[in-house]
C-alpha positions in Angstrom: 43.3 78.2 6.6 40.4 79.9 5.1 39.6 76.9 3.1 39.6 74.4 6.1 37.4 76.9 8.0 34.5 77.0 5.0 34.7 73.1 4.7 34.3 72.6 9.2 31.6 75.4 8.6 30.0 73.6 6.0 30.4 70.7 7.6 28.6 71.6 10.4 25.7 73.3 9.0 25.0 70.5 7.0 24.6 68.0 10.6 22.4 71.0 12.0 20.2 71.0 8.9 19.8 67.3 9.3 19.3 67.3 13.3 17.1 70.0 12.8 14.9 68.3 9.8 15.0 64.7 12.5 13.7 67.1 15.3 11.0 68.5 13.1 10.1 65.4 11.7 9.8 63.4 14.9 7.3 66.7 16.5 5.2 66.6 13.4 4.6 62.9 13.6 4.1 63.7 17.6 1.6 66.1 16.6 0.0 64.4 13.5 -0.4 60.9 15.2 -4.2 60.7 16.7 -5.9 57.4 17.3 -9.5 57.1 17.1 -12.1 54.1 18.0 -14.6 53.9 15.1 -17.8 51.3 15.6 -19.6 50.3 12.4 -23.0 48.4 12.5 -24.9 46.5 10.2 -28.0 45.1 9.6 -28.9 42.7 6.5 -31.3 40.6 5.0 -34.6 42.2 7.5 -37.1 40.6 5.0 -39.9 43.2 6.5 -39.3 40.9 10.0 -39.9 44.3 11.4 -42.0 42.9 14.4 -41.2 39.8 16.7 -43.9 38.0 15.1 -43.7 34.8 14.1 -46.4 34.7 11.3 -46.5 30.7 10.5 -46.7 30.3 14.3 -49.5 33.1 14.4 -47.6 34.3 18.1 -44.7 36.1 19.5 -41.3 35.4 19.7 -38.0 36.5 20.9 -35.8 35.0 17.9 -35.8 37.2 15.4 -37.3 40.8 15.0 -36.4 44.5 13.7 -37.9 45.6 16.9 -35.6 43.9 19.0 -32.6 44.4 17.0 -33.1 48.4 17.0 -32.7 48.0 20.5 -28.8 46.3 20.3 -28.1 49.0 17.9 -29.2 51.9 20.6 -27.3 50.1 23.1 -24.4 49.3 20.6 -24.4 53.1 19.6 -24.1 54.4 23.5 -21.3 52.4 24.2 -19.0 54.1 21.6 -19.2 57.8 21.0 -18.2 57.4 16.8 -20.4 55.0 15.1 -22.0 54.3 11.6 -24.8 52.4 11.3 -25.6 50.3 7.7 -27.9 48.0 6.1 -26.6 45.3 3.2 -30.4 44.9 1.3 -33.1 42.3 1.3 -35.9 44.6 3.0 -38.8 45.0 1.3 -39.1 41.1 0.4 -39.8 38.2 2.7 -42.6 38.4 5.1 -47.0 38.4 5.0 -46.3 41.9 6.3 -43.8 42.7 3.2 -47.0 40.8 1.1 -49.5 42.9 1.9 -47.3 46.2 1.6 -46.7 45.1 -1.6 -50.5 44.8 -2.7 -52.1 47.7 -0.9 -52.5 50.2 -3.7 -52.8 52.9 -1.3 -49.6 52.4 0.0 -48.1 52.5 -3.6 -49.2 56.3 -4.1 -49.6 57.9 -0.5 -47.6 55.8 2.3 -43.9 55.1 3.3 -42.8 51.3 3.8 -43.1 50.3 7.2 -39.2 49.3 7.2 -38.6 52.5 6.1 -40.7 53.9 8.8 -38.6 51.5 11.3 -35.3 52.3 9.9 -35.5 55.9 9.5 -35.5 56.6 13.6 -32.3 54.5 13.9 -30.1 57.0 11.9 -28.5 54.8 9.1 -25.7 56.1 7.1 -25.9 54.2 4.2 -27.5 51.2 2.3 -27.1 48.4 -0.3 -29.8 46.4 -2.0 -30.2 43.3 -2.2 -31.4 40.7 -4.9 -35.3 40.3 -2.7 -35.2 44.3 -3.7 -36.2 43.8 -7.5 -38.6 41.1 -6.8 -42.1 43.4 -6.9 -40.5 45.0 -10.2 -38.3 48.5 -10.7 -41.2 50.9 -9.9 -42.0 49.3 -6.5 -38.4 49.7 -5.6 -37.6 52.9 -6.9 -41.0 54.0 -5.1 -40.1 52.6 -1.8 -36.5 53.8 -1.6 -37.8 57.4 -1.9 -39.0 56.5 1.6 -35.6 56.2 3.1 -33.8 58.9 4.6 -30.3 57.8 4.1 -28.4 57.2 0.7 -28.4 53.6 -1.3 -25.1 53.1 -3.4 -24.9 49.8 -5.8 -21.4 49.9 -8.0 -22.3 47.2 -10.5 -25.7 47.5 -11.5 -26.2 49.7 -15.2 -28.9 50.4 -17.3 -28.9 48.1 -20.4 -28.2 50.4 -23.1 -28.0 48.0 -25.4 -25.0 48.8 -27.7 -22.6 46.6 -26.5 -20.3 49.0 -25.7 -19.3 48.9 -22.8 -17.6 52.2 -21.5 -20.5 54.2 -22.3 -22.5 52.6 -19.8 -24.5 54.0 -16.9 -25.3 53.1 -13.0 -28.2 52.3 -12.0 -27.6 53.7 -8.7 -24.9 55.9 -7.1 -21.9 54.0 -7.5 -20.3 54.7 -4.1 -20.4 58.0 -1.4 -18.0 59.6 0.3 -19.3 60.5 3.8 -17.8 63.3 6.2 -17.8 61.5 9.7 -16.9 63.9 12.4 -14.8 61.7 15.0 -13.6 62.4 18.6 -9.9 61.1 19.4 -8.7 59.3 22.0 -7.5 62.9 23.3 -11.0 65.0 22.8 -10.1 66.2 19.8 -12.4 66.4 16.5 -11.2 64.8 13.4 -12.8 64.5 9.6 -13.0 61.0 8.6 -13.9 60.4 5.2 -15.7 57.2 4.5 -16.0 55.6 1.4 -19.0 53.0 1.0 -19.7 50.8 -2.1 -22.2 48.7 -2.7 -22.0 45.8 -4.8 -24.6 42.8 -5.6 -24.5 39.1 -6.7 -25.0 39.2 -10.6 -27.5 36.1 -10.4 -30.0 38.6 -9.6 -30.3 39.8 -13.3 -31.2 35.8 -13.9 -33.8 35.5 -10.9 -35.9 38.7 -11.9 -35.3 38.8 -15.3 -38.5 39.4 -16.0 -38.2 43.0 -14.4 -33.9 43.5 -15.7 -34.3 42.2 -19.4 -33.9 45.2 -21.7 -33.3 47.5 -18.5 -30.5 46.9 -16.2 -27.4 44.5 -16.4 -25.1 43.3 -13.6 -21.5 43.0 -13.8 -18.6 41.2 -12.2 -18.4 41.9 -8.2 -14.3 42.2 -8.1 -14.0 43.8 -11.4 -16.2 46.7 -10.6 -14.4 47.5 -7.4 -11.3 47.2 -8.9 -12.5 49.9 -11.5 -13.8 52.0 -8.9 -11.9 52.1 -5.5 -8.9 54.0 -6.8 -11.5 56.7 -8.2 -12.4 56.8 -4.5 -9.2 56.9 -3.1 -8.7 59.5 -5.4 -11.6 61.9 -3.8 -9.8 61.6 -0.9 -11.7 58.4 1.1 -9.5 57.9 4.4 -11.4 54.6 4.9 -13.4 52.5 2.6 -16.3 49.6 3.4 -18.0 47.4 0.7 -21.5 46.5 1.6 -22.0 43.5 -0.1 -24.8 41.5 -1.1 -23.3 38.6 -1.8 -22.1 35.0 0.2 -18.5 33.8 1.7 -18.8 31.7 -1.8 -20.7 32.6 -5.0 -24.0 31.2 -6.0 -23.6 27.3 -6.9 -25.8 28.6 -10.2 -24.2 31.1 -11.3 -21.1 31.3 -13.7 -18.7 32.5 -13.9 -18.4 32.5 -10.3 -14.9 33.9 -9.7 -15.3 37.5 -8.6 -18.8 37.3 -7.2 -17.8 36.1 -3.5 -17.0 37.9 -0.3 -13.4 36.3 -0.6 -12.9 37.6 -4.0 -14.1 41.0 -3.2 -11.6 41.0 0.0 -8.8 40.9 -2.0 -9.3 44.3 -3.9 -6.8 46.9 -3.2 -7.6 49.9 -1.5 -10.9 47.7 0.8 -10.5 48.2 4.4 -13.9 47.1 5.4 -16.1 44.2 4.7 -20.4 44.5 5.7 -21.8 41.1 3.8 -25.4 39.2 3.6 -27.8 37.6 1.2 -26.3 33.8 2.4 -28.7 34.5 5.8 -25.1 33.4 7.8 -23.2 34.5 10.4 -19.6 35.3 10.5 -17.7 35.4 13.2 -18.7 32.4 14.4 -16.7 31.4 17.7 -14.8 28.2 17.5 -15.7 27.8 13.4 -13.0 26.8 11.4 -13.0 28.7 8.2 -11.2 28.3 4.6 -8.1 29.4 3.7 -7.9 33.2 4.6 -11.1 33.1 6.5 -10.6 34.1 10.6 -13.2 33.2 12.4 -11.3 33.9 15.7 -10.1 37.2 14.4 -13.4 38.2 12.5 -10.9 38.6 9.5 -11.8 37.5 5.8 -8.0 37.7 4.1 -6.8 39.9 6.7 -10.2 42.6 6.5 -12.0 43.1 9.2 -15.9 41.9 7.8 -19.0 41.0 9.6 -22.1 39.3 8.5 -25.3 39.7 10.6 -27.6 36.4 10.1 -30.9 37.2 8.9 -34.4 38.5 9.9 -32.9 41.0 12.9 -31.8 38.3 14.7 -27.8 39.3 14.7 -26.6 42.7 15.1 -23.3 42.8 13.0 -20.3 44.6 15.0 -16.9 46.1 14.1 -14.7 47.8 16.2 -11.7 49.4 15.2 -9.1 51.5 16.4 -7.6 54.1 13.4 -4.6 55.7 13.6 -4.0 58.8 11.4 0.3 58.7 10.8 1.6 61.6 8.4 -1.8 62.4 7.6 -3.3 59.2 6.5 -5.8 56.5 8.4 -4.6 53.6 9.1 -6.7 50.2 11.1 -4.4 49.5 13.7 -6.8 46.7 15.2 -9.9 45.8 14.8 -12.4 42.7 16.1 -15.8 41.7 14.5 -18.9 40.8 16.3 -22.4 38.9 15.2 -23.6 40.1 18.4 -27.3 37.6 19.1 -30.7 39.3 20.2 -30.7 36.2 22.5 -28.6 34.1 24.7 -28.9 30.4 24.8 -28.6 28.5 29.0 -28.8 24.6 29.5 -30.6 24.8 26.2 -33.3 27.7 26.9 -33.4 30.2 24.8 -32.9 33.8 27.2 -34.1 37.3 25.3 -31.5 39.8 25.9 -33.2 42.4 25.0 -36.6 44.0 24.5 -37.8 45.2 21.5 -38.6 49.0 20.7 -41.3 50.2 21.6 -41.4 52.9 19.2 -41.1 50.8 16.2 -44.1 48.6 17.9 -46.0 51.5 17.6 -45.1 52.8 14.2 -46.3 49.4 13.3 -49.1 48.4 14.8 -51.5 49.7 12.2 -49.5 47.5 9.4 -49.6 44.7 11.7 -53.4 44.3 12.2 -54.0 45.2 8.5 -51.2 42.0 7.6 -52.8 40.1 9.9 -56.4 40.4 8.3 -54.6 40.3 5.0 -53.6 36.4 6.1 -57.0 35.6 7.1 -58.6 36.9 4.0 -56.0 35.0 1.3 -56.8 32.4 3.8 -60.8 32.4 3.5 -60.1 32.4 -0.3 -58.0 29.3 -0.6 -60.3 27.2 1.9 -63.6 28.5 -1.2 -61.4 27.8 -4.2 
């Protein structure tokens, strides 16, 4: 009798152990659960367009412009409460204003760039460089990125050390950052959200300025670099993690070996939730395009990651929205849609401005501008006497 009544008794505690654990486990994931809307911007391949200025023209326009982007993004940033902002390089490179930067020795030793000047009120998180960035030589561009007040990363640029070995070598810049992004829940309540952002760069750049890489800097495989990395990352505790890359849906037609070096190679790493791309001066999402296999157009998806690619010149502001949810402690995208959102709308074939362009920036610049323009008319003067 004794017997039977320790095996009911055992019996019995052992379901209540087992309810009990269910009922605990089903509060916990009650309480752990929290959803959170997340908006990430981008920006890419500026070119010093900082002003709607159409220099060839010599007049105004309402196609393209850092000043008329800026405004989308303070628009873009009032419409969601958690947002981070990002630039995917080709800035200092590209326009007469860019030109005359670039020779004004003044500016070399005393000034900040103007797109730095521009940039810095618009409260980017983070930045990639671009291929454009190495084209006035390493001390320009180590010079003009002191001006920025938010970090670069770049994963698979090193300094050429020259010993062939190659686990001894060095980045050039910070490899990736881990950013602490305080987030507000669908509920009111404040979460950490640790965001992981690497940077990574098409390797034909070492060939196009290798003038200013030979004996100094080398550039590695794209997809081989983030493999090596993002599980370091993930390591350090990165919730979510976006590649800013510098680098087209396909790689460069002249450049081998080309597998690894594309958008669609680099959206098949492990551990990549988020995918901010330039360089190729595209657009992606387009509506209606019918992409390659694994590209979503309609869904803004590139292999199933959410990605976004901005056009060119400020004329795109690049938009992801996604909704996170955190279940037993880890972030997860539950949905997500990508938008190349246009600075202009196009009716019965006239081209509408949607928005106007900051007048803050306008006046930052307007100093720059005069002295660019000036600039034109003197290299001008000189090519009419030689």
């Amino acid at each position: 009798m004794k017997k039977k009544f320790l095996i009911i008794l055992s019996v019995t505690l052992i379901l209540f152990m087992q309810i009990n654990a269910k009922h605990i486990e089903a509060n916990s994931a009650i309480v752990d659960e929290s959803t959170v809307k997340l908006r990430i911007l981008e920006t890419t391949d500026i070119h010093s367009y900082l002003l709607d200025y159409n220099y060839e023209k010599k007049k105004k326009t309402i196609e393209f412009g850092y000043n008329r982007v800026a405004s989308l993004i303070v628009q873009a940033k009032k419409e969601q409460r958690n947002t981070l902002l990002f630039d995917v390089g080709d800035v200092i490179k590209g326009s007469p204003l860019a030109e005359y930067v670039a020779s004004s020795p003044m500016f070399y030793s005393t000034d900040i760039h103007p797109a730095y000047k521009s940039m810095n009120l618009m409260g980017y998180d983070a930045a990639t460089v671009g291929n454009h960035e190495f084209n006035f030589g390493l001390d320009f561009l180590l010079n003009t990125l002191m001006g920025a007040d938010f970090p670069y990363t770049n994963a698979n640029i090193y300094v050429d050390d020259r010993n062939g070995y190659e686990q001894d070598d060095i980045h050039f810049f910070q490899p990736y950052l881990l950013l602490d992004k305080m987030v507000v829940t669908e509920k009111g309540k404040m979460e950490n959200l640790k965001v992981g952002v690497i940077g990574l760069i098409t390797p034909i750049t070492q060939e196009w300025d290798k003038e200013h890489f030979k004996d100094k800097l080398i550039i590695k495989n794209m997809r081989k670099t983030a493999e090596e990395i993002i599980p370091q990352m993930k390591k350090e505790g990165a919730d979510l993690i976006i590649a800013l890359v510098h680098a087209g849906l396909y790689s460069d037609q002249d450049y081998w070996p080309k597998s690894g070096n594309n958008v669609r190679d680099i959206s098949k790493v492990e551990g990549i939730d988020v995918i901010l791309y330039g360089h190729s001066h595209g657009i992606f999402p387009v509506k209606g395009e019918k992409g390659p296999k694994g590209v979503n157009h309609e869904k803004g998806l590139i292999n199933g990651k959410p990605a976004v690619q901005a056009g060119n010149w400020g004329n795109h502001l690049g938009i992801i929205d996604l909704t996170l949810r955190k279940k037993r402690g880890k972030w997860v995208i539950a949905d997500s849609k990508s938008t190349a959102k246009p600075i202009i709308r196009i009716i019965k074939k006239k081209k509408i401005s949607i928005v106007s362009p900051m007048p803050q920036i306008e006046y930052i610049l307007s100093r720059y501008q005069h002295d660019t323009l000036e600039y034109m008319n003197s290299k001008d003067l000189l090519n009419h006497l030689d």
